[in-house]
Backbone as CSV, one residue per row, in Angstrom:
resi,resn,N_x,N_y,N_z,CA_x,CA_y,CA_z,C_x,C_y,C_z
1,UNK,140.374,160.866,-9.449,141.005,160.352,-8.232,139.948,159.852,-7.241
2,UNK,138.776,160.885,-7.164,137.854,160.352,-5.744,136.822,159.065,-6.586
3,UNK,136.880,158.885,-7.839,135.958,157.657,-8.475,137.306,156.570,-8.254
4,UNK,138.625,156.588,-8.260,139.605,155.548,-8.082,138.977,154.923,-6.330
5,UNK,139.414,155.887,-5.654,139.400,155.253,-4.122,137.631,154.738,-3.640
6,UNK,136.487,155.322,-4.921,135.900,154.962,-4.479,135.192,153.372,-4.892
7,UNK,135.530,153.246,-5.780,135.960,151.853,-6.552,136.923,150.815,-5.835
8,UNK,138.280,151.366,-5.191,139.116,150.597,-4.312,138.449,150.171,-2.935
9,UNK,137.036,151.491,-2.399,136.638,151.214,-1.253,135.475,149.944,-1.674
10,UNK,134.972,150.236,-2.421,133.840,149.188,-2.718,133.975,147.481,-2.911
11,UNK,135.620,147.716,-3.304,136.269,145.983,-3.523,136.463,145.847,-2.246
12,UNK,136.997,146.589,-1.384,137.221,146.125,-0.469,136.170,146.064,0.389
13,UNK,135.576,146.648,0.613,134.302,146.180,1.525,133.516,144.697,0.736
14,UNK,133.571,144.618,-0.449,133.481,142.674,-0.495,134.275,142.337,-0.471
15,UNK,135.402,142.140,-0.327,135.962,141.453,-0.041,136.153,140.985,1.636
16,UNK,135.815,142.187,2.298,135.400,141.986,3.860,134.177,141.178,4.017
17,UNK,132.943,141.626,3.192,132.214,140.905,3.661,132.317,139.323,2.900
18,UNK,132.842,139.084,1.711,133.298,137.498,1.423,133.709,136.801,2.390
19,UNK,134.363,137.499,2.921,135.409,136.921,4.237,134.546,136.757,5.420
20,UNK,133.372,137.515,6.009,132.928,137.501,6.776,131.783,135.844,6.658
21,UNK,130.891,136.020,5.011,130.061,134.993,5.252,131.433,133.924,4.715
22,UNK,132.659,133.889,4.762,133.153,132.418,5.086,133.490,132.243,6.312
23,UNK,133.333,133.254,7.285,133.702,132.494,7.969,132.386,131.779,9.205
24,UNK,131.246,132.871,9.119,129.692,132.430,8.832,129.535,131.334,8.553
25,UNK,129.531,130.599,7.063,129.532,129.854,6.953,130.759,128.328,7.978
26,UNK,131.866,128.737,7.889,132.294,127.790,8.387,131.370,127.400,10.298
27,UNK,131.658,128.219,10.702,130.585,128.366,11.813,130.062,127.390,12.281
28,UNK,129.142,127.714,10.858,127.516,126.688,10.998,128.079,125.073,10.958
29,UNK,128.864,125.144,9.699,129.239,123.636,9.434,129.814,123.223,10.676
30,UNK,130.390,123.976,11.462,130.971,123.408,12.576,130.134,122.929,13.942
31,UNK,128.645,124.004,13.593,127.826,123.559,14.740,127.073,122.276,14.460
32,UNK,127.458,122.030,13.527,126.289,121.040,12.439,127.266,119.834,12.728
33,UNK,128.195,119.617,12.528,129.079,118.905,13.069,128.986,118.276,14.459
34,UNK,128.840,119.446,15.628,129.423,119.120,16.949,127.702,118.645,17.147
35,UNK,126.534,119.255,16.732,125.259,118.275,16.755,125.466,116.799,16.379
36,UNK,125.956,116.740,15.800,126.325,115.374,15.084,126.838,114.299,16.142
37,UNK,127.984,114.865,16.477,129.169,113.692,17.379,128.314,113.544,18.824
38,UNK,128.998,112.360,18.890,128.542,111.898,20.127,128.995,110.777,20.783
39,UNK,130.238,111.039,22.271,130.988,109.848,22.435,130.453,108.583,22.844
40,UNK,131.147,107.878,22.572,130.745,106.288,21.908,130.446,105.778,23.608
41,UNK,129.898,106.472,24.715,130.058,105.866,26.016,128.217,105.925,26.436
42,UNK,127.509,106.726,25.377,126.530,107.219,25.642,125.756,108.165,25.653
43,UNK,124.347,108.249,24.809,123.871,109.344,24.478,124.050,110.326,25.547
44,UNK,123.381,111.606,25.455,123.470,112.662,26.424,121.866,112.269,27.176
45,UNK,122.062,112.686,28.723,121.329,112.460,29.689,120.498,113.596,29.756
46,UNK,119.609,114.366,29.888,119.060,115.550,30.632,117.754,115.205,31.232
47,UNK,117.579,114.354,32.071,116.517,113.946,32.505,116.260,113.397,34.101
48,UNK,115.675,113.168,35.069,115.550,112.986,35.976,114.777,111.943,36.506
49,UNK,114.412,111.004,35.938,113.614,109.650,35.756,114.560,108.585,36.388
50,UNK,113.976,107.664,36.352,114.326,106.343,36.808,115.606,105.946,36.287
51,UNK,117.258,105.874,37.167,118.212,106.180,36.666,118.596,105.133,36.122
52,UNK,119.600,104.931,35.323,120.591,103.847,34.547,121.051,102.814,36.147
53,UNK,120.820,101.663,36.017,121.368,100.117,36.437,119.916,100.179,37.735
54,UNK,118.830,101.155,37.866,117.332,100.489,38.473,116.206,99.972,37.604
55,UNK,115.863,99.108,38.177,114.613,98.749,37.274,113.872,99.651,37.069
56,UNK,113.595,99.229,35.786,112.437,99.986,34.663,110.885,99.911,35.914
57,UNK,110.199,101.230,35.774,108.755,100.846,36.147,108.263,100.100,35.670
58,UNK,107.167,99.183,36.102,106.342,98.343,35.027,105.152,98.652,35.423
59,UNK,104.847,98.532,33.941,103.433,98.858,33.737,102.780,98.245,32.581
60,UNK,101.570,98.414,32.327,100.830,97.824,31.330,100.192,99.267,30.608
61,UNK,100.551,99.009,29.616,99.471,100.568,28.948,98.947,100.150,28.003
62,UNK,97.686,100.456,27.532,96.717,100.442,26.164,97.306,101.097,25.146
63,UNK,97.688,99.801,24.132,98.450,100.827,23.022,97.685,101.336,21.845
64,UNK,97.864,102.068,21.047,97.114,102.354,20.222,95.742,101.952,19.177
65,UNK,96.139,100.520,19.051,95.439,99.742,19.077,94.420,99.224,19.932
66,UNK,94.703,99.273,21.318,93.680,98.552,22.511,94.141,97.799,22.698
67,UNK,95.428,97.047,22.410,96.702,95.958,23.282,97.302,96.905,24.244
68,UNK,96.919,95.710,25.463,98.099,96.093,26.553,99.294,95.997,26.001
69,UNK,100.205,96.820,26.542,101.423,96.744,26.374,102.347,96.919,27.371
70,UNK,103.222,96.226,27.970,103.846,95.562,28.854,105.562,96.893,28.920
71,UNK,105.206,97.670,29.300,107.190,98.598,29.760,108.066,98.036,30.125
72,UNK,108.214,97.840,31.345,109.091,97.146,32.166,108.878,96.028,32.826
73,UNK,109.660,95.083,33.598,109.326,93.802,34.184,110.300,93.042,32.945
74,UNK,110.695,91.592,33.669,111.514,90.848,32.994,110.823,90.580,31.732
75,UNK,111.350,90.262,30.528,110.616,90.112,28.916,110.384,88.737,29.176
76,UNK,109.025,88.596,28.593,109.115,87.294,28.253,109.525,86.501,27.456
77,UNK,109.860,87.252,25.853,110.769,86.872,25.106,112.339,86.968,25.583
78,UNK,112.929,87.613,26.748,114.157,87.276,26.873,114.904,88.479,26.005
79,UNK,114.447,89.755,25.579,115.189,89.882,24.955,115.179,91.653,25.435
80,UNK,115.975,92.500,24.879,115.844,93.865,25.562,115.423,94.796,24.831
81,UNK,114.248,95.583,25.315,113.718,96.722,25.214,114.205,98.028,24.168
82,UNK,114.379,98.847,23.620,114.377,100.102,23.079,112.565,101.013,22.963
83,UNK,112.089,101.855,24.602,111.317,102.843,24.280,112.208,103.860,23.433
84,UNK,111.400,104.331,22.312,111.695,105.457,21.654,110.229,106.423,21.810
85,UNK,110.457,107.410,22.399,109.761,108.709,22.976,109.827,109.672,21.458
86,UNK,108.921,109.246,20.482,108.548,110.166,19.860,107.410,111.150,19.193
87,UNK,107.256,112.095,18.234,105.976,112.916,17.824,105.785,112.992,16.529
88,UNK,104.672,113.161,15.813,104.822,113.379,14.539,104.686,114.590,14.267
89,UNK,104.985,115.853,15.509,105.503,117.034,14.931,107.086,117.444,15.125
90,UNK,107.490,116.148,15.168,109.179,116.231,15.747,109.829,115.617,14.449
91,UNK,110.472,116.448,13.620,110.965,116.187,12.193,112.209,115.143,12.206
92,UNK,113.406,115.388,13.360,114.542,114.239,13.654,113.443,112.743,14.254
93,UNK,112.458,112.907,14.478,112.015,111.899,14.927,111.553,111.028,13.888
94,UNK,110.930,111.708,12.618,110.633,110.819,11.649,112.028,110.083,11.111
95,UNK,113.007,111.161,10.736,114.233,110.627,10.664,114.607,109.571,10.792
96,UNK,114.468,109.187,12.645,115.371,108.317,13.490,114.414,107.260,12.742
97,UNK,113.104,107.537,12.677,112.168,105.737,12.810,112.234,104.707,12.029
98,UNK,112.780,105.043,10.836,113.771,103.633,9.736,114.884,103.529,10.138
99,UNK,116.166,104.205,11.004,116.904,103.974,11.695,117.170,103.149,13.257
100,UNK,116.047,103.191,13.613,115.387,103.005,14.763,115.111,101.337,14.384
101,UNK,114.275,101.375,13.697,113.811,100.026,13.089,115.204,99.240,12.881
102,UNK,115.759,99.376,12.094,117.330,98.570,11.538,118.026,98.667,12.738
103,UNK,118.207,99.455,13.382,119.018,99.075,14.704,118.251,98.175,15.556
104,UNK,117.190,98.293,15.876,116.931,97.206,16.701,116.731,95.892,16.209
105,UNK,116.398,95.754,14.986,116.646,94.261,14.701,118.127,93.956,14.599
106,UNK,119.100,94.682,14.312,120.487,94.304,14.303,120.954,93.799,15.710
107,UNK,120.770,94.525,16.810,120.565,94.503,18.162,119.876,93.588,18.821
108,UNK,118.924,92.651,17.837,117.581,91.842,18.687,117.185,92.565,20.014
109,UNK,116.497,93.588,19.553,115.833,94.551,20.679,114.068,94.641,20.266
110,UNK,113.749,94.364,20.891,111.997,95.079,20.648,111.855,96.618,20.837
111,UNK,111.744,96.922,19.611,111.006,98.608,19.899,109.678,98.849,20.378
112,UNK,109.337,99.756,21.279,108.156,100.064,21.641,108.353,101.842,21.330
113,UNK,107.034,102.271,20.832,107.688,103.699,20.362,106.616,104.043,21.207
114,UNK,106.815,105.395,21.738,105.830,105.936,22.634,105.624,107.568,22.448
115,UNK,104.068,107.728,22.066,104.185,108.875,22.194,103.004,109.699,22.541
116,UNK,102.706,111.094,22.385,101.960,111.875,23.113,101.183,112.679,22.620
117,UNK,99.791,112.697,22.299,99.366,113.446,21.298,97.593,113.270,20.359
118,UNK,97.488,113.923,18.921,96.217,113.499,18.997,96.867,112.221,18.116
119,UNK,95.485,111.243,18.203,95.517,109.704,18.128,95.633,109.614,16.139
120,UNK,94.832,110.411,15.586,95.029,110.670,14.016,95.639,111.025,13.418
121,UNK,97.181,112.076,14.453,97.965,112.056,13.692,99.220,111.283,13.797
122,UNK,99.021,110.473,15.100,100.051,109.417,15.544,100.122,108.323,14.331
123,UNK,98.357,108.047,13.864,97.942,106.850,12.861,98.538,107.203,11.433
124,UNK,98.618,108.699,11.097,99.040,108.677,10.209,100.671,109.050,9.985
125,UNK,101.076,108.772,10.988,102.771,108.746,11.130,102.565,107.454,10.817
126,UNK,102.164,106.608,11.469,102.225,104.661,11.403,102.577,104.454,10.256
127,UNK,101.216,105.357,9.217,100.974,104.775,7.909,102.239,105.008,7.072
128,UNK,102.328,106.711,7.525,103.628,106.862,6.414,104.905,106.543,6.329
129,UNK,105.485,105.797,7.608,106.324,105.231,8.124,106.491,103.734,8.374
130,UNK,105.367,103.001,7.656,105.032,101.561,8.017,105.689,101.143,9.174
131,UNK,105.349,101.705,10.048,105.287,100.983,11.567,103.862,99.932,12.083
132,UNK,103.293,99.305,11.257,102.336,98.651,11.223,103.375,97.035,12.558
133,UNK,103.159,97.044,13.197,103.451,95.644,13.798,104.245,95.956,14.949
134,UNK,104.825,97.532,15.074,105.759,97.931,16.187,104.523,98.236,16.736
135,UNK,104.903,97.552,18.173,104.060,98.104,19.414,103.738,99.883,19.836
136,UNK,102.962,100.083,19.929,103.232,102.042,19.760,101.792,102.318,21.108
137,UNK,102.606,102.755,21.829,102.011,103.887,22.990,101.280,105.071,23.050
138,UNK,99.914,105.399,22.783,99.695,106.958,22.704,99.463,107.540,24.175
139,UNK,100.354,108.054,25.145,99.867,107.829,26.579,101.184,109.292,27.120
140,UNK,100.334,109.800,27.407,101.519,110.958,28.777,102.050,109.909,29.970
141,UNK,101.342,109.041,30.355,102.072,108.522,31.448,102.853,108.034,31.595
142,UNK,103.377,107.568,30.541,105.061,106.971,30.500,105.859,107.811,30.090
143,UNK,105.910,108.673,29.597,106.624,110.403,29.318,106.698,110.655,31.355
144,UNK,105.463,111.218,31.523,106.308,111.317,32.887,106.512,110.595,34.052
145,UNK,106.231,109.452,33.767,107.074,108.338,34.427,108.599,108.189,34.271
146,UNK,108.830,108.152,33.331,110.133,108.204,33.034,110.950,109.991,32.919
147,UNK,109.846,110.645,33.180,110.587,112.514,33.360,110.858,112.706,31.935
148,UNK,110.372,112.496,30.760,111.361,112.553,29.134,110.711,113.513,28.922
149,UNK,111.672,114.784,28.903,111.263,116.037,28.397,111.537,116.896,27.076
150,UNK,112.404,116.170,26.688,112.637,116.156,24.924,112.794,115.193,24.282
151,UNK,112.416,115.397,22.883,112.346,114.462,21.922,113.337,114.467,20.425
152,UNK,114.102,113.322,20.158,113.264,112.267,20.138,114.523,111.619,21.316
153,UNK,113.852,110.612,22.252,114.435,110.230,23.337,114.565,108.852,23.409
154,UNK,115.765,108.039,23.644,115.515,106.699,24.185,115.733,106.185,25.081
155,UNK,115.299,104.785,25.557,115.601,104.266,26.966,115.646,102.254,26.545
156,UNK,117.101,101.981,26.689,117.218,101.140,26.716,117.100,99.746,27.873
157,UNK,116.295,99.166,27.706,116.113,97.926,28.647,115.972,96.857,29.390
158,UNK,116.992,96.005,29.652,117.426,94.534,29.501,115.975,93.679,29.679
159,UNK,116.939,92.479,29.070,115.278,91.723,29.460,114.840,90.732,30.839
160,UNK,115.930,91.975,31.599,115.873,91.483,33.201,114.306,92.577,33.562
161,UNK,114.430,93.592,32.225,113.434,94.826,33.261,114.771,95.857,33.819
162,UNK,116.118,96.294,33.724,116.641,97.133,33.749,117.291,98.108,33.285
163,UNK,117.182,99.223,33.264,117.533,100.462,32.489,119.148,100.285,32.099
164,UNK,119.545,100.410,31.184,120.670,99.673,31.034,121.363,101.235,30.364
165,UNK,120.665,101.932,29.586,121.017,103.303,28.985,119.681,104.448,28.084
166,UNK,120.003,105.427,28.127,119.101,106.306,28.080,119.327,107.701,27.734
167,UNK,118.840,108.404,26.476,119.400,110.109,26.277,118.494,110.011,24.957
168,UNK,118.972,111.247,24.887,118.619,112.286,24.267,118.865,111.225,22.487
169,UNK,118.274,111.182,21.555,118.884,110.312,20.245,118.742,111.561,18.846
170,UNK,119.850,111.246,18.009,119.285,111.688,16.619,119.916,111.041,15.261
171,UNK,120.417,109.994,15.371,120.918,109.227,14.157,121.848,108.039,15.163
172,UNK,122.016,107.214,13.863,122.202,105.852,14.571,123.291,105.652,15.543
173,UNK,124.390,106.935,15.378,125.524,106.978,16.369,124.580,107.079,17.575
174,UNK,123.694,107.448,17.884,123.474,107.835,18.950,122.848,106.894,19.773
175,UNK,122.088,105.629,18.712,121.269,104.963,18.946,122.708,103.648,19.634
176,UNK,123.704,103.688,18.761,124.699,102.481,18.585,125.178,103.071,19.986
177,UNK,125.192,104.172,20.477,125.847,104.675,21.624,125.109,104.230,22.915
178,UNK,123.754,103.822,22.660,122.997,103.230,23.684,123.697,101.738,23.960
179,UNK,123.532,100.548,22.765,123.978,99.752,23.309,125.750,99.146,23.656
180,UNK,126.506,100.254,23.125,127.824,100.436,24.021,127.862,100.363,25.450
181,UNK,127.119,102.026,25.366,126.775,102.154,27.107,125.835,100.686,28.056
182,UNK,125.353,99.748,26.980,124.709,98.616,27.892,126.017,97.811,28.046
183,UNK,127.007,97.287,27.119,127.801,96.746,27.043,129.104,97.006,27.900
184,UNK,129.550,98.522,28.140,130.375,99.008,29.100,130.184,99.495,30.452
185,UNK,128.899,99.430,30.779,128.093,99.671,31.935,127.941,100.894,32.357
186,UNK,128.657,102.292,30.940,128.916,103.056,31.324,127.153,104.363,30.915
187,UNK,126.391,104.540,31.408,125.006,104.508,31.009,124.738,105.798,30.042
188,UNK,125.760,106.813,30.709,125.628,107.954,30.199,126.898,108.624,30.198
189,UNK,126.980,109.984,29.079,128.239,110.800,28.810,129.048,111.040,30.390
190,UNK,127.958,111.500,31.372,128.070,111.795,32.648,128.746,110.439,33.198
191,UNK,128.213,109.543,33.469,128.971,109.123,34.152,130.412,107.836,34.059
192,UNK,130.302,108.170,32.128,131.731,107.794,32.150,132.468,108.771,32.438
193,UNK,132.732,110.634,32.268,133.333,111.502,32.665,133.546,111.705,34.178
194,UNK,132.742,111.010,35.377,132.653,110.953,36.442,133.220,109.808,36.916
195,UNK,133.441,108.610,35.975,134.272,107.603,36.410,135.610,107.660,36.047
196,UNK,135.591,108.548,35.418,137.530,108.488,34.909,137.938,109.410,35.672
197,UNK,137.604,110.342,35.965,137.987,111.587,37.679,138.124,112.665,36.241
198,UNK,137.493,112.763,35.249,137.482,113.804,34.504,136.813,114.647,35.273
199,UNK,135.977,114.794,36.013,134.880,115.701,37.037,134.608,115.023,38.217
200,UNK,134.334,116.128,39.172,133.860,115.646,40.254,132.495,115.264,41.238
201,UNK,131.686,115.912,40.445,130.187,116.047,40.666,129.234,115.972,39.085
202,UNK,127.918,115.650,39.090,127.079,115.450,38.410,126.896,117.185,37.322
203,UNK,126.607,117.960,38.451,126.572,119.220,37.673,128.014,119.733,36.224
204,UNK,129.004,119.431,36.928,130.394,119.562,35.885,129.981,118.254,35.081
205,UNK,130.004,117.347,35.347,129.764,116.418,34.380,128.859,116.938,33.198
206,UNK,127.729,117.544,33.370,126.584,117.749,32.583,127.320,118.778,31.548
207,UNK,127.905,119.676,32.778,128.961,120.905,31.836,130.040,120.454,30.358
208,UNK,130.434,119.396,31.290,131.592,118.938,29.928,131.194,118.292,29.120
209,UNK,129.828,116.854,29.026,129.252,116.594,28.392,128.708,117.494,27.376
210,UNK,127.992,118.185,27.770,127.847,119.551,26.685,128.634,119.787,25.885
């Protein structure tokens, strides 16, 4: 009798814990998911830089190479901007940078990738990523010029020289969500939720965006 119930206790405790890592598992898939989405009005904002519809700073910076390279100010090609703020110890960042690439030529955007760090291992991101011909930044000062405190980050920019949209990026929804937000004027998650009277202030905005 006590080897029966103790056999009945033992199924049942897996079977509790089966139940437990499914639902564990479902969980994750679900956080993995909500990382994923991202409404079509504009990446997520967390930054404090030079806001959506002011001009871009301009500046000239020495790019990796020893070409100036030109941020903000009207293009002379006429055409608009994508900084991408990334590292080659930032793993979604390698990700984004063949994504990155195909969107902006789909877009007729110039990428400028910018980032922060030592100079040998920026070169050998280039290499392994054939970014050979994209303009590339090794410089802190446009990180905090623009306040970009995580990565991998973008900032979209007409070829008037104005910030048109800007967040947080990690696959091409996010990237395609930039030039929506240029197209609907709506720059960020925030302040389409602040234009529809979904919220009333910047802080709730940030909340529900979340």
């Amino acid at each position: 009798m006590s080897y029966e119930v103790l056999l009945y206790s033992n199924i049942l405790l897996w079977v509790v814990v089966l139940a437990l890592g499914a639902v564990v598992f479902g969980m994750v898939r679900q956080v993995g998911i909500l990382h994923e989405r991202v409404a079509p009005m504009g990446a997520m904002m967390n930054d404090h830089g030079p806001e959506v519809g002011e001009m871009a700073p301009d500046m000239k910076i020495a790019g990796i190479d020893g070409d100036l390279i030109r941020i903000g100010g009207a293009a002379a090609d006429r055409k608009g901007r994508l900084l991408l703020f990334v590292s080659p110890t930032c793993p979604i960042c390698k990700k984004l940078l063949p994504i990155a690439k195909s969107f902006a030529s789909g877009e007729k955007l110039s990428v400028v990738l910018v980032g922060d760090g030592d100079v040998a291992e920026q070169r050998a991101m280039i290499a392994q990523h054939k970014l050979e011909g994209i303009p590339y930044v090794n410089s802190p000062q446009v990180g905090m010029t623009f306040q970009v405190g995580k990565l991998p980050y973008a900032i979209l920019i007409d070829e008037d020289g104005v910030i048109r949209a800007k967040g947080l990026v990690n696959s091409r929804e996010h990237l395609e969500s930039l030039a929506i937000a240029r197209e609907t004027g709506y720059g960020t998650i925030q302040a389409y939720l602040k234009a529809q009277g979904y919220v009333k202030d910047d802080a709730a905005a940030h909340r529900e965006a979340a």
